[in-house]
C-alpha positions in Angstrom: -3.8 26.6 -71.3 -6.8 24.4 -71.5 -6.9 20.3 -70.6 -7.0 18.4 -73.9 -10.8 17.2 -74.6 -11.7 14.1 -76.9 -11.7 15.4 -80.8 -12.6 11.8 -81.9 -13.8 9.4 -79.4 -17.3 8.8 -78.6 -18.3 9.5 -74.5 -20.4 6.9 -74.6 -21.6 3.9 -76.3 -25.1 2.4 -76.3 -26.0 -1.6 -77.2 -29.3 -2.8 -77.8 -30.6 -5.8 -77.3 -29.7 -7.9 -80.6 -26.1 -7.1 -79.8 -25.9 -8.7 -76.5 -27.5 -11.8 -77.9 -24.8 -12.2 -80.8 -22.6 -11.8 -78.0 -23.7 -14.6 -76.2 -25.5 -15.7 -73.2 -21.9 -15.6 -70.9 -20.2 -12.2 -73.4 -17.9 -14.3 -74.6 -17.6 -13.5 -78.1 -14.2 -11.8 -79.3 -15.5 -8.2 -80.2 -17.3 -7.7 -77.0 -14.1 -8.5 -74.7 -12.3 -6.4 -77.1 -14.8 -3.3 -76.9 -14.7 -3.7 -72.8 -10.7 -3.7 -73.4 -10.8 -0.4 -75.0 -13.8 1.1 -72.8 -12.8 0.2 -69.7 -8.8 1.5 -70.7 -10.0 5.1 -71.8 -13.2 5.3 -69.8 -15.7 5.4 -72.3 -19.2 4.5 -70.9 -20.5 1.5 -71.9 -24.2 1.6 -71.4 -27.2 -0.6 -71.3 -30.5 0.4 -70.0 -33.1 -1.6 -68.0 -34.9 -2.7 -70.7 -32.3 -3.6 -72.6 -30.9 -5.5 -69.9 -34.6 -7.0 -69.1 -34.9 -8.2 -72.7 -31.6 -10.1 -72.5 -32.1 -11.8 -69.5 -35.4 -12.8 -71.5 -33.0 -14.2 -73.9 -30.8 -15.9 -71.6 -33.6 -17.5 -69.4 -35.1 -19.2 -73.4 -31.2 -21.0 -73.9 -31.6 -22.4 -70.0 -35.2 -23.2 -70.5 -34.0 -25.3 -73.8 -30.5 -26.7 -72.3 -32.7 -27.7 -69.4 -35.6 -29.6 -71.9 -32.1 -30.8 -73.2 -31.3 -32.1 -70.3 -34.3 -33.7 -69.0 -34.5 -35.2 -72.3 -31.1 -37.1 -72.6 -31.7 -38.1 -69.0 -35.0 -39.8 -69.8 -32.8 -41.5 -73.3 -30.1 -42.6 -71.2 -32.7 -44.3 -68.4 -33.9 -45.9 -71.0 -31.0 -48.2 -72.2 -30.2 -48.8 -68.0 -27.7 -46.2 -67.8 -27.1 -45.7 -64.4 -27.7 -41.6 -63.2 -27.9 -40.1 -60.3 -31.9 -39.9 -58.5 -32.6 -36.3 -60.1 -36.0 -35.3 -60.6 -37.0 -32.9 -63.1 -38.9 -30.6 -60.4 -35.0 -30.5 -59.0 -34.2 -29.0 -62.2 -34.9 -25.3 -61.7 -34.1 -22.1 -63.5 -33.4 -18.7 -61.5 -36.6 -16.4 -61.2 -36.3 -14.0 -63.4 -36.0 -11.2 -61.0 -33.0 -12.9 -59.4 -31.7 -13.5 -62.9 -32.3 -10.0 -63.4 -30.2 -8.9 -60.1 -27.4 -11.1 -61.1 -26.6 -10.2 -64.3 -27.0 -6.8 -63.2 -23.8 -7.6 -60.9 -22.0 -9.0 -63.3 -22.5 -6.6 -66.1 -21.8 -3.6 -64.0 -18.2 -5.6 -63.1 -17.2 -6.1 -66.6 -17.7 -2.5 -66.6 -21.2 -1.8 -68.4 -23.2 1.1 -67.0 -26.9 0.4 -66.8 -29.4 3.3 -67.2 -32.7 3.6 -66.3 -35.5 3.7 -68.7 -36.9 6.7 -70.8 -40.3 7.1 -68.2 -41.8 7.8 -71.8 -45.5 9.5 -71.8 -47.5 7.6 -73.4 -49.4 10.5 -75.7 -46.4 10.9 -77.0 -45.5 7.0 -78.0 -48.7 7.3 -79.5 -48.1 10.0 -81.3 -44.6 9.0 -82.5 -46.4 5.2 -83.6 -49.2 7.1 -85.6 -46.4 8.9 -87.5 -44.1 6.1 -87.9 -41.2 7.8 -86.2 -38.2 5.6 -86.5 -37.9 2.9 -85.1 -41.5 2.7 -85.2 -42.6 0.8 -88.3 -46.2 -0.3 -89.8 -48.5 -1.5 -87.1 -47.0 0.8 -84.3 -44.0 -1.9 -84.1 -41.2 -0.8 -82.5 -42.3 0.6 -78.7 -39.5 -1.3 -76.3 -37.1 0.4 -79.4 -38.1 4.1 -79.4 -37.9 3.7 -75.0 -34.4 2.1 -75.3 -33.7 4.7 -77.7 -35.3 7.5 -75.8 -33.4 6.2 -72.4 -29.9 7.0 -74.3 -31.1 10.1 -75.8 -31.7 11.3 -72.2 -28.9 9.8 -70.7 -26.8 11.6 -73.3 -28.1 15.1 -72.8 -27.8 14.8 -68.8 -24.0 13.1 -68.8 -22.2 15.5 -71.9 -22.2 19.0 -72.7 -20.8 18.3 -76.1 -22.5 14.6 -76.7 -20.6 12.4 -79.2 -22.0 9.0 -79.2 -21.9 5.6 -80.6 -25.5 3.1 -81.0 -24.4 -0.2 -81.7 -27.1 -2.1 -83.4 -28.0 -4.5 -86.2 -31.7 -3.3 -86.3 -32.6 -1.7 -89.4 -35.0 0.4 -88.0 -33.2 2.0 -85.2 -30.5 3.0 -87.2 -32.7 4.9 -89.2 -33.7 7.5 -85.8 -30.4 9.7 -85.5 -33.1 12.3 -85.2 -33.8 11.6 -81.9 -30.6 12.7 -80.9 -30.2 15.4 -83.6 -32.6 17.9 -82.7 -31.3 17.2 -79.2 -28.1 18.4 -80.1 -26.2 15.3 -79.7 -24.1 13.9 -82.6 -24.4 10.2 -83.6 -23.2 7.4 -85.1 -25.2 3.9 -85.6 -22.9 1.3 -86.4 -23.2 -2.9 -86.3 -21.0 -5.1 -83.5 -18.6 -6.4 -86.8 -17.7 -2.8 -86.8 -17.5 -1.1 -84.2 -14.0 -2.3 -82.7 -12.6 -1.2 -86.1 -14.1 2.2 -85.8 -12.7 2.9 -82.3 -9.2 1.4 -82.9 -9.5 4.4 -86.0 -11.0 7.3 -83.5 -7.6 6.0 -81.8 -5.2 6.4 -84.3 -6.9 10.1 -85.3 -6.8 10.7 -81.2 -3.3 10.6 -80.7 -2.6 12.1 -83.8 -4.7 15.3 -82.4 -3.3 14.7 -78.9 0.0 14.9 -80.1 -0.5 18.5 -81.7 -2.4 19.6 -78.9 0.7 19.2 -76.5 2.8 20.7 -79.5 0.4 23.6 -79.4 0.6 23.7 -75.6 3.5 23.4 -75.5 4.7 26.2 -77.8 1.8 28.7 -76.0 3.5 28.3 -72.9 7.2 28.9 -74.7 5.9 32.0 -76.2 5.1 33.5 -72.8 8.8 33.8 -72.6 9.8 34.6 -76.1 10.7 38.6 -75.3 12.9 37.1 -73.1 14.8 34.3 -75.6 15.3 36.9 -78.6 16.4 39.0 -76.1 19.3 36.5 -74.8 19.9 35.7 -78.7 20.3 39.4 -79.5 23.1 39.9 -76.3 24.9 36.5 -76.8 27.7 36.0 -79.0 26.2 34.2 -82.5 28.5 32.1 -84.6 28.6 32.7 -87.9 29.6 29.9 -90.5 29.1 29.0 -94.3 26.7 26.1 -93.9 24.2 28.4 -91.9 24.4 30.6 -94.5 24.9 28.7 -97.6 24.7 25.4 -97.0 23.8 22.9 -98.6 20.7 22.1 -97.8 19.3 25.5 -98.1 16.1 25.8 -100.5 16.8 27.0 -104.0 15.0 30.3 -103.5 17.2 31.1 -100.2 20.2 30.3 -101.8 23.2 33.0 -102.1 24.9 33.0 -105.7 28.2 35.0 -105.4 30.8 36.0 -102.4 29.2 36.6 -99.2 31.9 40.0 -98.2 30.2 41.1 -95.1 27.6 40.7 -92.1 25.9 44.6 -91.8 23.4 43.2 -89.1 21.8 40.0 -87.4 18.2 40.5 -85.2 16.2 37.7 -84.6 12.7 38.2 -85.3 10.3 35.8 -84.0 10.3 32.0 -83.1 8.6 30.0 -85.3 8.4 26.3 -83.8 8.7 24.0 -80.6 9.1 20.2 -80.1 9.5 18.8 -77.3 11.0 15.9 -75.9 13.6 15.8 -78.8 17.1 15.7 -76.9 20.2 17.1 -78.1 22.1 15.2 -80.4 25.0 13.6 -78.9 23.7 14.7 -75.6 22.2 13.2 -72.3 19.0 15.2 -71.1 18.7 15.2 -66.7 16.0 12.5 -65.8 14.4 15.6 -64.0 13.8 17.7 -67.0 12.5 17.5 -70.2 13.7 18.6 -73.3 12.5 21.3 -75.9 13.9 22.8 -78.8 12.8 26.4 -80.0 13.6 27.4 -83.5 14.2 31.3 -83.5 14.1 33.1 -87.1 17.0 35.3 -87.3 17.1 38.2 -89.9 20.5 39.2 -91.7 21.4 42.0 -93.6 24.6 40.5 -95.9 27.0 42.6 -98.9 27.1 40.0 -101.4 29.8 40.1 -104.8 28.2 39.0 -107.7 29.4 39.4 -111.4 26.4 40.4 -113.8 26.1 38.8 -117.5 27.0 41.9 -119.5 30.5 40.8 -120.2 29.5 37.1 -121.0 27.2 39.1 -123.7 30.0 41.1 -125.5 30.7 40.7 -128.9 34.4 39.4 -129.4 34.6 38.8 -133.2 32.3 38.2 -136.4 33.0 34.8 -138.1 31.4 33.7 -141.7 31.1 29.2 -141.4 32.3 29.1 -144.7 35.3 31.7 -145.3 36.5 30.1 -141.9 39.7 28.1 -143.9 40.5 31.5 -145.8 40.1 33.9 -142.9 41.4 31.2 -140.2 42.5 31.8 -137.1 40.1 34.8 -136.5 41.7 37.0 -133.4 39.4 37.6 -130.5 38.6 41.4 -129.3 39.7 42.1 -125.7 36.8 41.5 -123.7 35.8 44.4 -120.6 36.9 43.4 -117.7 34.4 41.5 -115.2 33.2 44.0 -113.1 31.4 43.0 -109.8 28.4 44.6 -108.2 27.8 44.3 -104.5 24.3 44.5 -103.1 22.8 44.1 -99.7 20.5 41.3 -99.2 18.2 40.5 -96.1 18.3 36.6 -95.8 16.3 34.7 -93.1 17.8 31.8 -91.1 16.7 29.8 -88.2 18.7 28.8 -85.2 18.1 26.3 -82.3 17.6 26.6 -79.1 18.0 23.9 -76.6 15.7 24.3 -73.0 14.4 22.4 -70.7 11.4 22.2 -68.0 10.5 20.4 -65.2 9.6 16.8 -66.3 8.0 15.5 -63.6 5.0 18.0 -64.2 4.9 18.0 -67.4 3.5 14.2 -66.9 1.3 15.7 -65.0 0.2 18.1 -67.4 2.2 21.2 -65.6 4.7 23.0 -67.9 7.1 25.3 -65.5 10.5 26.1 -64.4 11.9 27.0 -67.9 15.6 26.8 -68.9 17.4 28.0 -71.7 20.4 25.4 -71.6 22.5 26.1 -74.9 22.3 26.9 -78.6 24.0 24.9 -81.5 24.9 28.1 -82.8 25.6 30.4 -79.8 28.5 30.4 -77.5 26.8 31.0 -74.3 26.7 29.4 -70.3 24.3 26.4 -69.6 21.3 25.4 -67.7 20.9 29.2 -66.8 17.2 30.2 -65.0 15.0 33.0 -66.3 16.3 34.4 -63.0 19.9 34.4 -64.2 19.1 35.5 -67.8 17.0 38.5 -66.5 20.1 39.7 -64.5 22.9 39.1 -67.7 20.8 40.9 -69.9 20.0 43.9 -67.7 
């Protein structure tokens, strides 16, 4: 029984540069705190690289330069009406070096929960050769270098980190979203999508995840059932099966399953295979052990039944001749004994399915263990409870 593995969700997802501006010099926009919320909670990587990083602290270091021209300037306005300010010089007035800029956002970054990658170490033949031919991102007049390396970096970072790559590029950059073929004919599946978006798109990978989680524990769950299901039809086939009219008529059987006539006799009853598992649906009516966990096994039974049923040839026998317009003179016209109804009785192989309630150990099963299976009772079979496979091998011996 394999580990469930991610049908949906990317393993990683790259930002570029334009991204991180729109999401402001301190990250505080709404979608980027929401994209870490959902990263950081099912450990997707959230990766820059070093230029990408260089470029924004670029960014950042142009809104202090300005706030600080700002600031120098509504000093000088102020002093200049006699408002009273404390003895700053504008020497005093210094912005971070850019390496130490660099270094701390690095820190901070790598706190939210960013990863940051190195850069592509990109030979420069090929850059050439990829600006000649206008490879995206590079457009007209070789434009687009620090893109194709930020690119390039996530390519490789990709191939070295996944063996099955499924990835998201979040970008607002025409150009770069026109180069999935960088990651193509490496193998690595893509998508290229703008920050409006891409919370949206992951709260929908979501929503299709557990979807396909949930029916990968069903199918888990049911692989590891069938390991014992020798065993169960064997326990159905030696314990004692009630019988009743709503299993075998009722009234919620489907039309083509349905028995028209009197059911005279059982001739024989085998169950044949099982056909589903759920788990963790309890017994109606009935408290489950905080120690185990609940499953139910539907088992297909066969049955071979003599059913009474009364054919339409009698309903089709003439009785009398009548004439619509001599009926005043020839009134009352005397009916011809009918035959009598004779019934025909067939045997008929009907299928039906019958529960099984078991049980395994629920503390592994959190932990992704399934063992120590029960059989604990049956709606339709009379039969001891909470039995081990143990037990059942030595009543059915």
């Amino acid at each position: 029984m394999t580990e469930y593995v991610w049908k949906h969700l990317p393993y990683a997802i790259y930002l570029d540069t334009n991204v991180l501006r729109s999401a402001g010099y301190s990250l505080d926009a709404q979608w980027i705190n929401e994209l870490l919320s959902i990263t950081n909670e099912y450990g997707i990587s959230l990766c820059i690289s070093d230029l990408v990083l260089t470029e924004w602290c670029e960014y950042i270091i142009g809104v202090l330069e300005s706030n600080r021209q700002k600031l120098l300037s509504s000093m000088n306005l102020l002093k200049h009406y006699n408002v009273r300010l404390p003895d700053i010089r504008p020497e005093e007035v210094n912005l971070l070096e850019k390496t130490h800029l660099i270094e701390l956002m690095s820190r901070k970054l790598k706190t939210a929960g960013f990863d940051i990658i190195q850069n592509w170490d990109a030979p420069l033949s090929q850059l050439l050769s990829e600006a000649v031919a206008k490879k995206p991102p590079f457009e007209q007049g070789g434009k687009g270098l620090c893109d194709a390396v930020i690119l390039e970096s996530y390519v490789k970072h990709a191939k070295e980190n996944f063996a099955e790559a499924r990835v998201l590029v979040v970008s607002n950059d025409s150009a770069v979203k026109r180069s999935e073929v960088r990651f193509k004919e490496r193998g690595i599946t893509v998508e290229f999508i703008s920050e409006s978006d891409i919370v949206g798109k992951l709260k929908s990978f979501l929503k299709d995840e557990v979807a396909a989680y949930i029916e990968h524990k069903k199918s888990r769950l049911k692989e590891y059932v069938l390991t014992y299901e020798l065993t169960i039809l064997d326990f159905v086939r030696k314990t004692p099966l009630r019988i009743t009219d709503w299993m075998l008529n009722g009234p919620f059987t489907k039309e083509e399953d349905r028995i028209y006539g009197t059911i005279e006799s059982i001739h024989s009853v085998r169950p044949t295979k099982i056909t589903d598992v759920i788990g963790n649906a309890p017994t109606y009516g009935e408290e489950t052990p905080p120690d185990r966990y609940p499953v139910q096994i539907f088992v297909e039974i066969e049955l071979d039944i003599l059913v009474r049923q009364y054919g339409l040839e009698p309903l089709m026998q003439t009785r009398a001749v009548v004439q619509p317009n001599m009926m005043n003179k020839d009134a009352p016209v005397t009916l011809e004994k009918g035959a009598k109804y004779q019934p025909q009785e067939i045997v008929r192989t009907i299928t039906r399915s019958i529960t099984i309630h078991a049980t395994i150990d629920a503390q592994k099963e959190k932990n992704e263990v399934l063992d120590d299976f029960r059989i604990e009772k049956n709606n339709l079979l009379t039969s001891e409870s909470g039995r081990t496979l143990g037990d059942l091998a030595s009543h059915l011996e």
